[in-house]
N, C-alpha and C positions, 0 to 999 in steps of 0.2 A: 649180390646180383643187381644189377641196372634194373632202371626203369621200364626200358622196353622188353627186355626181358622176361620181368615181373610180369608187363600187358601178353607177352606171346604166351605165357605159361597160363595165363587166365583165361586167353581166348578158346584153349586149348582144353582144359578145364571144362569152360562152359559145353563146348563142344561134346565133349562126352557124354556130358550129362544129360545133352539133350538126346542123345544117341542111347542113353540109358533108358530114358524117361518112355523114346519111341519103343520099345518092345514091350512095354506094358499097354501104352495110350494107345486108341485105334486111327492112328493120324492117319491112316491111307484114307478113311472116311472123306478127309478132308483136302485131300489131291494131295497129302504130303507123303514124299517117301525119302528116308533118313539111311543113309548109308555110314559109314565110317570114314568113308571119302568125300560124301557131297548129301548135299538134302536139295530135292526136285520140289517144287510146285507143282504140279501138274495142273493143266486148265484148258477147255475148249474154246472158252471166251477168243483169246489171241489169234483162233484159227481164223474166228469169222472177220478180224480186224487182214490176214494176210491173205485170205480169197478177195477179198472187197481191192487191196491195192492190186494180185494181179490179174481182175476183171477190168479193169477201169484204165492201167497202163500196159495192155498186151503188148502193142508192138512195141513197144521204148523196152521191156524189157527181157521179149525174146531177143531185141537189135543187143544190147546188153550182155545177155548172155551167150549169145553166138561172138560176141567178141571176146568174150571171158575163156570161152573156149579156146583160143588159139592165145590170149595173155596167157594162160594156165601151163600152157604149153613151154611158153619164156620164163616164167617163172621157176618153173620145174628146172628147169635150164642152168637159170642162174644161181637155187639153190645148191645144185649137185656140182655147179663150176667150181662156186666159192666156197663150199667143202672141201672138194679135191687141190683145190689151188692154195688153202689157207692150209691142209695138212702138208701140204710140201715144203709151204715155207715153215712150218713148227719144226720141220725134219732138218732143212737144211738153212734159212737166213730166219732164224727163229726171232728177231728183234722186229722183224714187220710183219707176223703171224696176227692176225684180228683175236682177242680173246671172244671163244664161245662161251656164254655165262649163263645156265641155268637158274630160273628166277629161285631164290631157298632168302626168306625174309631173317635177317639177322647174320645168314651167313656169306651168301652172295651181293645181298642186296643191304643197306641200311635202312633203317627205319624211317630215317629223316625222307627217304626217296619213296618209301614204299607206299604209301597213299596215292601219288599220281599215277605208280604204274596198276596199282588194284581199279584206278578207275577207267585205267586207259584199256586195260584186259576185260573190264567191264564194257566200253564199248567196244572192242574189238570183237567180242563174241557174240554180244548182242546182233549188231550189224550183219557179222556174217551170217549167225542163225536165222538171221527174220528174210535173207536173201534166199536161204534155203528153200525157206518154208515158202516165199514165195514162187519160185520158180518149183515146187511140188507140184501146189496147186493149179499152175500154167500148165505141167504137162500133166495133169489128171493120175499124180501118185498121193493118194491122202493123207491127209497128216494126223497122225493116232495122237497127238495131243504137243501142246506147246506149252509155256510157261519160264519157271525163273531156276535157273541152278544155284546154287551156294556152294564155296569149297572155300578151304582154310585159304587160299592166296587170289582164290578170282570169284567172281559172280557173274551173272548176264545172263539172258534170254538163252533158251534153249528149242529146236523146234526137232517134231519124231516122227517121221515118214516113216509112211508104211514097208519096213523092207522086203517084202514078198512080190510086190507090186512094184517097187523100183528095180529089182530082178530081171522083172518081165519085162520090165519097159525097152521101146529100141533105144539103141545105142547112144545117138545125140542126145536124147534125152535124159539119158543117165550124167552125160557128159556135162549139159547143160547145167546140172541140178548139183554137180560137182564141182565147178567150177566155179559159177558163180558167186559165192561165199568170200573166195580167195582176191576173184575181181572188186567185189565191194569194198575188201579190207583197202585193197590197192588205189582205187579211184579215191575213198572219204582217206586213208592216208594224206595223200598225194593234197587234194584241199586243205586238210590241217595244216599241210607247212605251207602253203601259199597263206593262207589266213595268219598262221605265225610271224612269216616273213612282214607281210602289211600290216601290223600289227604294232611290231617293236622293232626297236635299234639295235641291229646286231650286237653294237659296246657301248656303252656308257657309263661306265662305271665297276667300283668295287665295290659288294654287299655284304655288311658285317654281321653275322647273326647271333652271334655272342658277345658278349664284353664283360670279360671277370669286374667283378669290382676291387680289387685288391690293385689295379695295372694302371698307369696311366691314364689311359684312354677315356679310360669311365671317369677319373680324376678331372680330367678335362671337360667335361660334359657328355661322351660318345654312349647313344646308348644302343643295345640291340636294331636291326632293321635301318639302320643310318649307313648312307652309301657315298663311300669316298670317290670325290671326282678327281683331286687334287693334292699331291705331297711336295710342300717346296716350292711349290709351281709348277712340277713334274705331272704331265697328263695321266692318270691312273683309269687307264681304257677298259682293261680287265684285269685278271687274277694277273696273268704273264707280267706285263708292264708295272704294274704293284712290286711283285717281286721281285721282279731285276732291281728298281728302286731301292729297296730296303734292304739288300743282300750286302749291298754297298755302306751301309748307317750301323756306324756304331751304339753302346749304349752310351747316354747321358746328350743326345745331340736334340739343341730345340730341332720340332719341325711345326711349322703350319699345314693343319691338315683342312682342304676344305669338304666339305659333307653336306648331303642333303639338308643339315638342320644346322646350317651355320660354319663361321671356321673355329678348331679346336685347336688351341696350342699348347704341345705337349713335349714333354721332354723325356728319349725314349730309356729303358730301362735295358740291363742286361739281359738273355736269354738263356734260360735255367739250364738249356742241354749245348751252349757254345756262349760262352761270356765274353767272347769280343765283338758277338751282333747284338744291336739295338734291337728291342720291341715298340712295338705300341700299347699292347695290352689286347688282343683282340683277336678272335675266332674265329675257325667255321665260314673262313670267307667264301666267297660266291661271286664271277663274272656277272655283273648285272645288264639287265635288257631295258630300257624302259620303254613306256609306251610310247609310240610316234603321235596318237592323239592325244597327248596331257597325262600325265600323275594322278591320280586314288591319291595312291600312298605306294611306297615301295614293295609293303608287304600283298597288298590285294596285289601287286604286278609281276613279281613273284611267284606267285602262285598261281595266278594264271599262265603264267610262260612256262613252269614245269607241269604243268596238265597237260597245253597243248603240243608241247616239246616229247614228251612220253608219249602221247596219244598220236600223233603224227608218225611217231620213231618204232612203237610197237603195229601201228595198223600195217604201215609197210613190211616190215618184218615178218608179222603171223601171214600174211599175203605170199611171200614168196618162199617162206620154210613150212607152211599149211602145204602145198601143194610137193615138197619133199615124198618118193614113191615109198613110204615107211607108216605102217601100220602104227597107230588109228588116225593117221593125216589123211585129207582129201585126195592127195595128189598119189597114195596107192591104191586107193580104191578107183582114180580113172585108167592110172595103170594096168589095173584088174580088168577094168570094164572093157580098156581095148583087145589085150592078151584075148579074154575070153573070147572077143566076138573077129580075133585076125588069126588065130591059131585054132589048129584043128585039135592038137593035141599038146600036152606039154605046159600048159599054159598055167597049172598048178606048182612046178617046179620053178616056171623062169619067173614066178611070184616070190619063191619062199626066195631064187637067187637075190633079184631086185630090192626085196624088205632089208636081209644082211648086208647087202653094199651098200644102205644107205644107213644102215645100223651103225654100221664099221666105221664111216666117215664121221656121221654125228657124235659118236663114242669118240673117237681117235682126238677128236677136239678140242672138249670138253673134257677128255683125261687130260690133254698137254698142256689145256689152259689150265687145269690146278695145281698140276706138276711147275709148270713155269712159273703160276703169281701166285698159288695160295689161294687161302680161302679167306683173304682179306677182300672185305664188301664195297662195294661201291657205294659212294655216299654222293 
């Protein structure tokens, strides 16, 4: 068994055990409530921090959410287009079908990735919850407690309106307190990639994150975190460019490699699974970004472009498939809210129709993208 592995089977483990532990301890004492799926914080503290923001910025953020309102609307739009429009092409020009990928850590997702996206779902959720809670409080639906969720793949803020009260309330105001969440993901979205964009250079390079030591490369000095700019004299802009390069090199052929940490000159070996291409010795490569203000170091640059890259990429995302008309998303519960208050009757059934067709799409997806790539993970 692998290393990460090993860490998923421990986490999981632990897990348990705390889950063990809550049916004896009186952790609700302590605002903690421990499911087999998630463990809540519970707290009122965070309420008084989200009445205090929407007293002090009323109108900014009814003007906010009456436009959320009518985004909410596009969004819903665009969800159920590029559902229906991406199962058609799976049916019929299945080579430009978008894979739907359900996040499952080891099996959809790799480990190497899976830290930016846990903190990117951390702010995603966070963001949206605290928008909730705030637009409660603007339209006077109380919020029976707020605080932190935990689950085996995300975390983040949580906030719990009253639902008896949000029932009652008229209709915009339902709409408002629904929508907003989806608007926030979409607007701090939308910021992350402008901020990503000014940020870093689309290309500059190849990032090497491995380097056996048995290969070349490392022979030459190359070591982890060193980012080729140059092979031959050949511009090595990104992964693409790298590899048209070397698809062409034999084994035993000098090359000068230049790199963040000097040039390497190495002379490359055979490759274990086609012995008439050259190697380097080297791993795990990566399209590099670097900073448009100056180098850290490759690895602090790194790592901040796949935080903001993730967090940009899912805030958009949970913004326009959150509002999908598909129970427990926001976007059927405004669905509900309108049925209920434009229909006299019926408005129970054209629910359960709306939840299945959007059932049907998101399933139809997500089965064709397994069927088609497998449950080979994204790294």
């Amino acid at each position: 068994m692998t290393e990460p592995y090993i860490t998923l089977l421990s986490l999981f483990v632990i897990w348990a055990a705390i889950y063990v532990a809550s049916l004896f301890l009186p952790l609700k004492n302590y605002g903690l409530e421990v499911t087999p799926i998630y463990i809540l914080y519970k707290t009122k503290r965070f309420n008084d921090f989200l009445q205090r923001i929407a007293e002090t910025n009323q109108r900014f953020w009814r003007t906010f959410a009456n436009i959320g309102v009518v985004v909410g609307i596009v969004e819903m739009s665009i969800a159920i287009y590029f559902l229906a429009a991406n199962l058609q092409r799976f049916l019929y020009t299945p080579k430009e079908a978008e894979p739907i990928i359900p996040v499952l850590p080891g099996i959809t997702i790799g480990f190497r990735l899976f830290p930016y996206i846990l903190i990117a779902f951390g702010l995603a959720v966070t963001t949206h919850e605290t928008a909730h809670g705030i637009l409660a409080f603007l339209e006077k639906i109380p919020v029976k407690s707020s605080g932190l969720i935990l689950a085996p793949i995300i975390f983040g803020g949580f906030v719990e309106p009253d639902e008896e009260v949000f029932d009652k309330s008229p209709l915009f105001s339902k709409l408002r307190v629904l929508a907003v969440g989806s608007m926030t993901n979409m607007v701090t979205g939308v910021l992350l990639l402008l901020l990503l964009m000014s940020l870093f250079i689309p290309f500059s390079g190849v990032l090497v994150m491995t380097v056996p030591e048995d290969g070349p490369a490392y022979t030459a000095g190359m070591r982890s975190w060193d980012v080729i700019y140059r092979v031959n004299g050949y511009s090595t802009l990104n992964l693409s460019e790298f590899s048209r390069f070397m698809v062409a090199v034999g084994p035993g052929v000098p090359l000068k490699v230049e790199t963040s940490n000097g040039i390497r000159n190495l002379i490359t070996t055979a490759a274990t699974e086609n012995g008439s291409r050259g190697i380097l010795g080297v791993r795990e490569l990566q399209t590099y970004h670097a900073m448009r203000l100056g180098e850290i170091n490759s690895q602090f640059s790194y790592h901040l472009y796949m935080t903001l890259n993730w967090a940009s990429l899912l805030m958009i995302n949970v913004a326009i498939f959150n509002m999908l008309p598909l129970f427990p998303f926001d976007g059927e519960a405004y669905i509900y809210s309108l049925l209920r208050e434009k229909l006299k009757k019926g408005f129970n059934e054209s629910r359960v129709a709306i939840n299945l067709l959007s059932l049907f799409l998101l399933a139809s997806n997500i089965g064709l993208t397994f069927i088609r790539y497998g449950l080979t993970p994204l790294y």
